[in-house]
N, C-alpha and C positions, 0 to 999 in steps of 0.2 A: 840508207835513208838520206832524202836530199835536205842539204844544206845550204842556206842562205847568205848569201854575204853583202852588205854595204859598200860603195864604193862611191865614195864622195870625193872632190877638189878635182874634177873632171873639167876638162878643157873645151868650151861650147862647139868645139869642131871634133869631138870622140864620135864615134860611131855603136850602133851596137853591134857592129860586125867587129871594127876594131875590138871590140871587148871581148868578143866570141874567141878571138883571133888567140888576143892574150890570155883569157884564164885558161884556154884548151890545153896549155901547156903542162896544167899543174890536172889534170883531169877532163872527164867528161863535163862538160855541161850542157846543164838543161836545159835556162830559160836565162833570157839578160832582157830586161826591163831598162830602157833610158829613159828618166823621169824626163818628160816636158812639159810647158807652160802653157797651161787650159788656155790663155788669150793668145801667147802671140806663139803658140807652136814650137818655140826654142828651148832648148835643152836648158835644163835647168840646174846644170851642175855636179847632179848625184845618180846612181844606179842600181839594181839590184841585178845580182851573179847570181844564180842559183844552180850549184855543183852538187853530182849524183851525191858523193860519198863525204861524210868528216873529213877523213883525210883528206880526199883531194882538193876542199875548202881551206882546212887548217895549211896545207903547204900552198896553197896559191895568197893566203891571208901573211903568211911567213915569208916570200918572196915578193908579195909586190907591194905590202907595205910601205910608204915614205920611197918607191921606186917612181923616177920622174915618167912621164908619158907626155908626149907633146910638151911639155915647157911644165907642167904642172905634177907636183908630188899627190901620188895619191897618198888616199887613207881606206885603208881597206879592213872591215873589220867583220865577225859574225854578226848582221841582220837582227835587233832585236824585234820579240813582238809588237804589234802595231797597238798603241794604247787603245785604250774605250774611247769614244768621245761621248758627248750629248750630242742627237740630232740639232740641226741645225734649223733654228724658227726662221721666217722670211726675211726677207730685207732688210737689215736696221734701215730705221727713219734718217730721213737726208735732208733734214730742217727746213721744209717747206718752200724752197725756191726764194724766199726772199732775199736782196739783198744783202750783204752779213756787216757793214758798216757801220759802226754807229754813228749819229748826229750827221747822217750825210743826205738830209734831206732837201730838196731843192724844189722855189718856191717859184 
């Protein structure tokens, strides 16, 4: 059964080929996800591994744990599930364009 794993404190210049590279070693994997940034496209830090077997998660989780990569330690841990949220209502209100100064009015 495939297993997930977290892999957060990633160096904005990881790949997910880099990643591919390094968990292969501890097993197959499946799927590497590199989280990035809906506006500006850049990675955002964190990623999900997703390795065939436990095992090959639990010893890639045991080896590269707090193992530096590029200059940054990782944290690699088992993937929790992704909470509920509440859908999300539209836009908050963005105080009507006025300007926000007080007593800054000019006569």
């Amino acid at each position: 059964m495939n297993t997930k794993l977290f892999v957060g404190n990633l160096s904005f210049n990881v790949t997910e080929n880099d990643l591919q590279d390094l968990f292969a070693q501890y097993g197959t994997v499946v799927e590497v996800n590199l989280m990035l940034d809906r506006m500006s496209g850049r990675p955002r830090g964190f990623a999900f591994v997703t390795m065939e077997t436990k095992e090959a998660a639990d010893a890639a989780t045991k080896a590269l744990n707090g193992k530096d990569l590029q200059g940054r330690n990782l944290t690699v841990n088992e993937a929790r599930p992704r909470e509920e949220r509440p859908p999300r209502s539209g836009g908050g209100g963005g105080g009507g364009g006025y300007g926000g100064g007080r007593g800054q009015r000019r006569y």
